[in-house]
VOGU-3710 file (C-alpha; in Angstrom, 3 decimals, decimal comma):
1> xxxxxxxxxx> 0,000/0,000/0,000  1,626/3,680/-1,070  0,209/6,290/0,916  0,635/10,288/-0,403  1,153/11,951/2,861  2,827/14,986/2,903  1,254/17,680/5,388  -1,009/19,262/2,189  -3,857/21,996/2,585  -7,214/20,256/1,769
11> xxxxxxxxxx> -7,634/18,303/-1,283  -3,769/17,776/-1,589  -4,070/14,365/1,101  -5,001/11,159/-0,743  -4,497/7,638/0,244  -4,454/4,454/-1,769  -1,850/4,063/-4,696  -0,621/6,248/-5,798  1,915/6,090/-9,133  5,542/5,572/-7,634
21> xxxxxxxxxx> 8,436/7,453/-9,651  11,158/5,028/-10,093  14,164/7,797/-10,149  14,548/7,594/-6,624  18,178/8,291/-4,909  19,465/8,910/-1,477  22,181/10,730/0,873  22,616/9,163/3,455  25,494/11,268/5,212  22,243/13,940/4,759
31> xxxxxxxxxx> 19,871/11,638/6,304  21,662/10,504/9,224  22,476/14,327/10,051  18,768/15,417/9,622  17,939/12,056/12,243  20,243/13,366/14,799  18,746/16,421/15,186  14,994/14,713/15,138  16,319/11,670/17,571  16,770/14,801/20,169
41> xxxxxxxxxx> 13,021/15,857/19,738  10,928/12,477/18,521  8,596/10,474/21,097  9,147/6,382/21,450  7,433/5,894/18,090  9,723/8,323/16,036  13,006/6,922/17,533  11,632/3,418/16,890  11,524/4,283/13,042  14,722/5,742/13,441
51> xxxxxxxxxx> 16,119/2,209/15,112  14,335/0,635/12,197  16,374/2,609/9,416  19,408/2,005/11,327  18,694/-1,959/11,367  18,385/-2,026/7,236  14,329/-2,391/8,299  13,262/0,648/6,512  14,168/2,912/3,689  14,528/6,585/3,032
61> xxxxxxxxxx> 14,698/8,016/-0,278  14,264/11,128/-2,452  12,225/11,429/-5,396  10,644/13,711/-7,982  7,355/14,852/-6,434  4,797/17,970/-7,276  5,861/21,141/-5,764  3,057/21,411/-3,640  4,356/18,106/-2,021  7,431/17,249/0,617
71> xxxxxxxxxx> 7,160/13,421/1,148  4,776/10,342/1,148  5,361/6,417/2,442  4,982/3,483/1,219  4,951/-0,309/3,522  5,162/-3,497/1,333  5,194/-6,526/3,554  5,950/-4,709/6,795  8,432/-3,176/5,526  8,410/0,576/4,811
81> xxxxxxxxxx> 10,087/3,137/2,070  9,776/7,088/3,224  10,300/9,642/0,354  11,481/12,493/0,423  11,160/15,444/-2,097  14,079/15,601/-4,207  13,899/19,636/-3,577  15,134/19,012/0,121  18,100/16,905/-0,806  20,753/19,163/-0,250
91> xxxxxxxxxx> 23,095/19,968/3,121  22,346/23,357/4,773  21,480/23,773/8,677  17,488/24,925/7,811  17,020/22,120/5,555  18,153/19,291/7,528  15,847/21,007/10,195  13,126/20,889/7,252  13,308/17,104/6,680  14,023/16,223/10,111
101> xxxxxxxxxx> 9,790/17,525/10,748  9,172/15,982/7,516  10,048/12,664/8,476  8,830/13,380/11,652  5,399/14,012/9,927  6,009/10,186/7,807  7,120/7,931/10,464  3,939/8,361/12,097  1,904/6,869/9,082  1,467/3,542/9,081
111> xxxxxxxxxx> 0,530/3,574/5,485  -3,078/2,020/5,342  -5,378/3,485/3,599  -8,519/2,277/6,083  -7,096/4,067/8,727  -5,605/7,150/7,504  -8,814/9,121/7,577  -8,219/8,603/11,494  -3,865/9,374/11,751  -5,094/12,650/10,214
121> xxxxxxxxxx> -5,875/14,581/13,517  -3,240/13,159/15,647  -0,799/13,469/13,080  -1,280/17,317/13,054  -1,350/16,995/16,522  1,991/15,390/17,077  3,657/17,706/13,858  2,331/21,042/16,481  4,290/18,980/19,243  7,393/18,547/17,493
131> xxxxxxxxxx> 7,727/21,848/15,747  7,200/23,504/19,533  9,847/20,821/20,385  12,575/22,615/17,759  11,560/26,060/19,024  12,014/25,130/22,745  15,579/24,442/21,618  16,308/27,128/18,156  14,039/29,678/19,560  10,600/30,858/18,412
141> xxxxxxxxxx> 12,423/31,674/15,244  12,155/28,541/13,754  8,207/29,694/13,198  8,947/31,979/10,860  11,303/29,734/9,132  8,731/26,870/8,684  5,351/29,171/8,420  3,529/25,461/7,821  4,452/24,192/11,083  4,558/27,201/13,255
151> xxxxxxxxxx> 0,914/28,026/11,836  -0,318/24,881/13,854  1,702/25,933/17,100  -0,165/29,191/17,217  -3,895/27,772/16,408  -3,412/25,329/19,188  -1,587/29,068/20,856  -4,880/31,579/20,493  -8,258/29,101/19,739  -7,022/25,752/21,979
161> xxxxxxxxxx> -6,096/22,252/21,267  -9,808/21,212/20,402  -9,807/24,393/17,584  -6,754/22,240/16,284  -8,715/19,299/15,841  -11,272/21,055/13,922  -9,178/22,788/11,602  -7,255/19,541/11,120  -10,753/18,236/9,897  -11,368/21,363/7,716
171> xxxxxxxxxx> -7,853/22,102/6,160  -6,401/18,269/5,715  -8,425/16,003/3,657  -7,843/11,923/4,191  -9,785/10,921/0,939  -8,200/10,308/-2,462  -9,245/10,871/-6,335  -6,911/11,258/-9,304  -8,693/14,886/-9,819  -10,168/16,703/-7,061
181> xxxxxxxxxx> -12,175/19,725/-7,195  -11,235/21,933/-3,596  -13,519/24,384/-1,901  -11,903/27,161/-3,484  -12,447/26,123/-7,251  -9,593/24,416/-7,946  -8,629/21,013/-9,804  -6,059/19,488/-7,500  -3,895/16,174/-8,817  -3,311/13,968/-5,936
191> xxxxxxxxxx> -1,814/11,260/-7,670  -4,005/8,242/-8,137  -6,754/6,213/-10,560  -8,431/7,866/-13,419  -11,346/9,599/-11,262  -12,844/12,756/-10,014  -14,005/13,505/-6,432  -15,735/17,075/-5,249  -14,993/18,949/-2,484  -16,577/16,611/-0,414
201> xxxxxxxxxx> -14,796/13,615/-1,519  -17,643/11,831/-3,259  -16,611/10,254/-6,943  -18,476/12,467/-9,687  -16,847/10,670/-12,708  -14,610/7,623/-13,008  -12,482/7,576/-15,888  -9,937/5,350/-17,554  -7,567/7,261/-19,816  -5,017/8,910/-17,122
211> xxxxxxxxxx> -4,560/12,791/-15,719  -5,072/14,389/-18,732  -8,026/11,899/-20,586  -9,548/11,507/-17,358  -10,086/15,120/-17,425  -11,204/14,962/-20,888  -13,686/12,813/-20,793  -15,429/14,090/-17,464  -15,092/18,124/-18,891  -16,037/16,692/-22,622
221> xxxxxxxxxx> -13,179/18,896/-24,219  -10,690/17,820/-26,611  -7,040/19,151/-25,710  -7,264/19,396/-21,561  -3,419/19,748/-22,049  -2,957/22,490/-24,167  -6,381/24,294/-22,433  -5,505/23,917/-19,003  -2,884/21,739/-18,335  -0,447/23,797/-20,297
231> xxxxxxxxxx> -1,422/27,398/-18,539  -1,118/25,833/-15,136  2,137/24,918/-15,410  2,245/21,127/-16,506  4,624/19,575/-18,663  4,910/15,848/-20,208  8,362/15,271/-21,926  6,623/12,318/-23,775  6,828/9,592/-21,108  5,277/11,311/-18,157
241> xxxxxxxxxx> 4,630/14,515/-16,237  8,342/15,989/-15,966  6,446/19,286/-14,327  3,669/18,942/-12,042  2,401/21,821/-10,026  -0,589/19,818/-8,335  -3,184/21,664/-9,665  -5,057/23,805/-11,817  -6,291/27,296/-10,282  -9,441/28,430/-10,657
251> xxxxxxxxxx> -8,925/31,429/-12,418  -7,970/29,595/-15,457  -10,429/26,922/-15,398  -12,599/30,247/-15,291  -11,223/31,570/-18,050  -10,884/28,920/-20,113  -13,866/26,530/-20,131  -17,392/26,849/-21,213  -20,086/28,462/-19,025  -21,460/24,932/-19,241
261> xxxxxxxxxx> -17,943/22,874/-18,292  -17,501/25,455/-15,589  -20,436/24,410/-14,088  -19,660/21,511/-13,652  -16,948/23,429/-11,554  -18,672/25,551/-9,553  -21,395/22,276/-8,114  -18,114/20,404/-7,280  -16,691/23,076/-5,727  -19,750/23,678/-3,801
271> xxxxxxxxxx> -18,839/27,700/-4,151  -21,482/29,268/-2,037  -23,523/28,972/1,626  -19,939/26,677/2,921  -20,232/28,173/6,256  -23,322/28,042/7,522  -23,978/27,029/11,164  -20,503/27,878/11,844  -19,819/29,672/15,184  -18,450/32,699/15,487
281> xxxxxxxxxx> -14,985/33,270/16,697  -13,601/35,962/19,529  -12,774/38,957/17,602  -9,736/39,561/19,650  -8,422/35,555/18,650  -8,985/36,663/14,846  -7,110/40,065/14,805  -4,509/38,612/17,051  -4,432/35,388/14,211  -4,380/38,348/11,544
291> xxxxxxxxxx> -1,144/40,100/13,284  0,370/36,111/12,951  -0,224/35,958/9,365  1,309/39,310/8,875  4,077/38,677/10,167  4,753/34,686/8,802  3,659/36,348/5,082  7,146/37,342/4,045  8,344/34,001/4,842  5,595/31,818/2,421
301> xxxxxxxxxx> 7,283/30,989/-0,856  6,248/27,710/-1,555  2,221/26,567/-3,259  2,654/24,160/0,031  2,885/26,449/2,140  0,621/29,168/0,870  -2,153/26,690/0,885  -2,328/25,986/4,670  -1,984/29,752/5,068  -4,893/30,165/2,283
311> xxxxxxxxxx> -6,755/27,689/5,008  -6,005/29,613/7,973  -7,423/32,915/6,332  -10,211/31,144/5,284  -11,762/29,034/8,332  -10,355/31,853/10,901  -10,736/35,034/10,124  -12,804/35,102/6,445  -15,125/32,793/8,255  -15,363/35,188/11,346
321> xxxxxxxxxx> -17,370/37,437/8,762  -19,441/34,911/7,173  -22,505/36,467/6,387  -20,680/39,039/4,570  -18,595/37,180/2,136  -19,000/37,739/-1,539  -21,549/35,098/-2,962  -18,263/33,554/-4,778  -15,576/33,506/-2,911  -12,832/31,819/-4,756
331> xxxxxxxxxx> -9,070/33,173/-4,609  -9,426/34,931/-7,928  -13,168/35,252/-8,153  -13,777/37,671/-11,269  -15,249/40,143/-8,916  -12,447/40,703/-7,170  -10,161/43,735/-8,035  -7,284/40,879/-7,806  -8,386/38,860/-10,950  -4,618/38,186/-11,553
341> xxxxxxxxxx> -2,922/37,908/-8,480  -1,562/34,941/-6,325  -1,534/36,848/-3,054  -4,386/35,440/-1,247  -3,763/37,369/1,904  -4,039/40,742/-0,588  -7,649/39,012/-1,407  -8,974/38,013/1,875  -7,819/40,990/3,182  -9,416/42,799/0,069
351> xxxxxxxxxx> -12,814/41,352/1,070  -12,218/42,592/5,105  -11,936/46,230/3,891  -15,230/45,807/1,258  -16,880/44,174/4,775  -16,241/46,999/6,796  -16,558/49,456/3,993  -20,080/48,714/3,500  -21,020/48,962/7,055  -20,329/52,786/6,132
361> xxxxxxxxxx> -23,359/53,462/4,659  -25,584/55,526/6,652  -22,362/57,880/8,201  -22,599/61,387/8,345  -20,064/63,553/5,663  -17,517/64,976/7,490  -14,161/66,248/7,655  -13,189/65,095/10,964  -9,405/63,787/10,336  -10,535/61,207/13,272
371> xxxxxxxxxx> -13,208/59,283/11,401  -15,479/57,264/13,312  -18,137/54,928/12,202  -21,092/57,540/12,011  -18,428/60,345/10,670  -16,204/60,281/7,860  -15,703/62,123/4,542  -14,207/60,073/1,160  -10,734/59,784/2,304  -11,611/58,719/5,952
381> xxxxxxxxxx> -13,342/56,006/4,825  -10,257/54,496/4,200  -8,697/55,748/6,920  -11,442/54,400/9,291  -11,247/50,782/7,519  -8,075/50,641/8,004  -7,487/51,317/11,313  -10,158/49,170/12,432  -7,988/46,330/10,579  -4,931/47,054/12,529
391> xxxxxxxxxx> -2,830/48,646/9,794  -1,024/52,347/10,705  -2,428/54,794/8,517  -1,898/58,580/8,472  -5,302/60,384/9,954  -4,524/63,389/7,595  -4,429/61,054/4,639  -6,591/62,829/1,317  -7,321/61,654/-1,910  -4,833/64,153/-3,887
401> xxxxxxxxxx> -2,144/62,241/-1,511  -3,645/58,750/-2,694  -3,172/59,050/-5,793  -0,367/60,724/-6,241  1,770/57,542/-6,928  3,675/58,244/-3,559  2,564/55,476/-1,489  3,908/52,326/-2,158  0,794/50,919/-1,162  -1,105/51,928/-3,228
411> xxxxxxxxxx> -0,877/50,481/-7,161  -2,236/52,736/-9,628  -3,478/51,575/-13,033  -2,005/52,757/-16,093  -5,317/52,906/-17,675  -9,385/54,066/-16,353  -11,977/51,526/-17,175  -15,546/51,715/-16,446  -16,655/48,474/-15,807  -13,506/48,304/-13,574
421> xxxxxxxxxx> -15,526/50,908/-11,219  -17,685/48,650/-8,570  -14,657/45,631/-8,777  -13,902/44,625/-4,466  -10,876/46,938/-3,964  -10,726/49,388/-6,526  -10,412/53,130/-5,289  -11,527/55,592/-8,252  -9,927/58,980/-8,009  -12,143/62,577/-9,494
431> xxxxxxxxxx> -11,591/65,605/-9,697  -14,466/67,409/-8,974  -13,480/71,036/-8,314  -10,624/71,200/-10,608  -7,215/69,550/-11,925  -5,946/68,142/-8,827  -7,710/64,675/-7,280  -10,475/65,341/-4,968  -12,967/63,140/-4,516  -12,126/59,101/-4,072
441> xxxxxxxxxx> -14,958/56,309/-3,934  -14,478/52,708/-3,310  -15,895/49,756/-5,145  -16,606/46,613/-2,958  -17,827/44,024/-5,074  -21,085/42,061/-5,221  -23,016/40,073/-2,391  -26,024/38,085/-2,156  -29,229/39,365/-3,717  -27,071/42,374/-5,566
451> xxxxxxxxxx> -27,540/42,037/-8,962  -24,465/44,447/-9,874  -20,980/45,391/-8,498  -21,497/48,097/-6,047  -19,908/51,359/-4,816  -19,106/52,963/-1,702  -19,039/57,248/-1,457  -19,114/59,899/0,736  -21,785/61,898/-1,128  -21,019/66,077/0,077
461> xxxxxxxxxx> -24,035/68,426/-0,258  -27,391/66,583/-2,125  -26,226/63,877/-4,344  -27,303/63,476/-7,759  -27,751/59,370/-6,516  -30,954/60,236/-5,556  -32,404/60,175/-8,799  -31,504/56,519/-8,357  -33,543/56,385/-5,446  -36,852/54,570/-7,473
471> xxxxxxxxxx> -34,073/52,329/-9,493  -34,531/48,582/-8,153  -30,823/48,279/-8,622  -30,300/51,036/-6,142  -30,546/48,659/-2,782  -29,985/51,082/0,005  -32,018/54,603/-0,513  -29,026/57,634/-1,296  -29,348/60,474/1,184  -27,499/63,826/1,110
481> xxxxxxxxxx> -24,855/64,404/3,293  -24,044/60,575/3,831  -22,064/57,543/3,013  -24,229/55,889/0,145  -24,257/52,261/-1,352  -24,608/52,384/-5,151  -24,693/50,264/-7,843  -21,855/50,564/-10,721  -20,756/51,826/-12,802  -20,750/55,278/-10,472
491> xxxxxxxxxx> -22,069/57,725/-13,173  -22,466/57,414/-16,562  -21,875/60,762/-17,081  -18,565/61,427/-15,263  -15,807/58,687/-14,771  -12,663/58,645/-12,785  -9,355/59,822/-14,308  -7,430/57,409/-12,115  -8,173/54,117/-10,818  -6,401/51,924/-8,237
501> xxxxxxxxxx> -6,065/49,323/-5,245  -4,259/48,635/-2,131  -1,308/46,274/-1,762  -1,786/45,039/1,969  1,573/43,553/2,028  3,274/46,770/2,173  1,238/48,361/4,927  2,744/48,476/8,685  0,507/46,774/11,262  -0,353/48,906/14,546
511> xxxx> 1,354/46,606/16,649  3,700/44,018/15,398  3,979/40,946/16,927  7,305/40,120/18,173
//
């Protein structure tokens, strides 16, 4: 029995066979190095694989994996084989570190499939043990340096040991499929038979032609390769998959299929209404698991890695505003003023600042350079959102100085488009009263029941929105004198002559966690 079980965000943890590559090699100077720093940390059952190795009893190996994967095990007659990812088979003090978790994480598996669904949570478990283990003895440094398994240490830190469990159950999936469509939209390849699971890990279509006819036959499209597999990053050198990223986003399965194949998508994916009944979280917990993620971001450079922290974001703090989440909310949902981007904590953030945007509506216009929630003019909005996310933010901050391409946090477009207006996180720029920028409104996407993007502005004096007033598309009434919610695009009449959005990464949080 082969077992695929590399610590892997959700639908990136199959069991059952898997396809074994065959250009395996090991280093064994390496490997006994990376075992003397685990045999230090390991319980009875880690330093009983290590005895194991040591006796000729089991094997450790590298081999070509996908890059969203750092090991997997394999027992045939008792006897086991742990791989390794060929990417962590060279000598430097972090990565013997690195493998000594990773094997850490694999001797605990006793590779059967009929009881892997059940390792699962004391697996994580145990990994949270041993990474607090290495920082007891490197420091709390070693968080940073392995953002995957210091994440763990500081859920089990802020929400408690039974939180733990339950993300376990949320972020790691035990079940298996050859293509698996995640929660977010995406086709993950874990590795197996010619099949495709949902979200939910229920077979939708069985197939018999391999990765790319399986995919074929289930989406009814001719070249998957060149379509999809291509764009994502997949290679075949003519006798198998030389370049395997793990799995196709869902950006470019939106872009390129059918409205029809894509819905075949979206009812795998099971895209909307995936938190209800959840409970909601202290606020405190989630800003304080916000400052965490702000301060592990600069250290996530791996698709492993950012998909645990794309899991965090999700189940702890996107979650934590649940009833205000966009009615799609995939990592590049076409709504989203980061179509393009792979910085999911840019888009989750994104959707925070829309959140508390909107709650705007209804505040009185005014200049007050210490906006509060029932008083704020165009440019404290911002400031107000902000601060209430935890980022610093200058109190005097206008719209001239926003768009003046000084602030590094701030990208401005090279070009004005009008159906860009009402996209979540774009900031249009006017200029009302003359040459120089004035006026700045905020588009914030689309929600349940709202038939079009909307719009968030600090209407001064009486606002021509009123005329909008007896428009079904105009949800909330417009009032003079007040923060209004209207649809896009803004006015047909007058468009912005700059248009832009905020890079979160660059902003400074209030208090940095040390």
């Amino acid at each position: 029995m082969v077992e695929n079980n590399d610590l892997l965000a959700k639908t990136f943890y199959p069991k059952g066979d898997i396809v074994i590559v065959e250009d395996c090699n090991t280093n064994p100077e390496l490997i006994e190095k990376s075992l003397k720093i685990l045999e230090q940390h390991g319980d009875a059952q880690i330093k009983s694989a290590i005895k194991d190795y040591h006796n000729g009893e089991r094997k450790i190996l590298f081999s070509k994996m996908p890059e969203t994967q750092n090991g997997r095990t394999e027992c045939k007659n008792e006897s086991y084989v742990n791989y390794l990812s060929e990417e962590l088979n060279h000598d430097s003090p972090e990565n013997k570190v690195r493998i000594a978790v990773t094997l850490a994480h694999e001797f605990r598996r006793n590779a059967n499939s009929n009881t892997l669904t059940g390792e699962t949570r004391g697996i994580i478990l145990e990994d949270t043990k041993i990474i607090e283990s290495f920082a007891n003895a490197y420091g709390e440094g070693i968080y940073k340096k392995f953002p995957e398994y210091g994440i763990l240490h500081y859920i089990k830190k802020i929400f408690g040991e039974t939180e733990l469990k339950e993300f376990a159950d949320y972020a790691f999936d035990s079940t298996g499929s050859y293509w698996k469509v995640n929660e977010a939209g995406d086709l993950a390849d874990d590795g197996k038979t010619s099949r495709v699971a949902d979200a939910k890990g229920s077979e939708i279509h069985s197939g018999t032609k391999g990765l790319q006819g399986t995919l074929q036959e289930w989406l009814g499209m001719e070249n998957a390769y060149a379509a999809l597999m291509q764009p994502a990053g997949f290679e075949w050198d003519g006798k198998q998959w030389s370049k395997n990223p793990g799995k196709i986003s869902n950006s470019i399965l939106k872009q390129k299929l059918t409205e029809q194949q894509y819905e075949l998508i979206k009812n795998a994916a099971n895209l909307i209404n995936e938190t209800d009944g959840k409970e909601e979280k202290d606020p405190e917990k989630v800003n304080y698991m916000q400052l965490i993620i702000q301060n592990l971001k600069d250290a996530i450079n791996s698709p492993f890695q950012l998909n645990l922290i794309s899991s965090v974001i999700k189940y702890f703090i996107l979650d934590h505003y649940a009833e205000d989440k966009p009615v799609k909310h995939t990592v590049t949902d076409e709504k989203s003023a980061f179509l393009d981007s792979s910085d999911e904590i840019n888009y989750y953030a994104n959707i925070e600042l829309s959140n508390i945007l909107r709650q705007c509506v209804g505040a009185n216009y005014s200049h007050t350079r210490m906006p509060t929630n029932s008083m704020m003019d165009c440019s404290g909005m911002l400031v107000y959102a902000l601060d209430k996310m935890g980022y610093e933010v200058p109190y005097d901050l206008k719209a001239s100085k926003m768009s003046s391409g000084s602030l590094d946090w701030i990208v401005l477009y090279d070009d004005v488009k009008s159906d860009r207006q009402g996209l979540e996180g774009i900031l249009n720029f006017y200029n009302f009263e003359g040459e120089e920028i004035d006026h700045v409104n905020y588009g914030v996407g689309m929600r349940k029941d709202e038939t079009e993007n909307q719009i968030m502005d600090a209407s001064y004096g009486s606002t021509w929105q009123s005329i909008r007033n007896n428009n079904e598309k105009q949800i909330i009434k417009a009032e003079a004198n007040k923060v209004n919610q209207t649809y896009a695009p803004f006015s047909t009449k007058t468009s912005p002559v700059k248009q832009g959005y905020i890079d979160f990464t660059k902003l400074k949080r209030k208090v940095e966690y040390e």
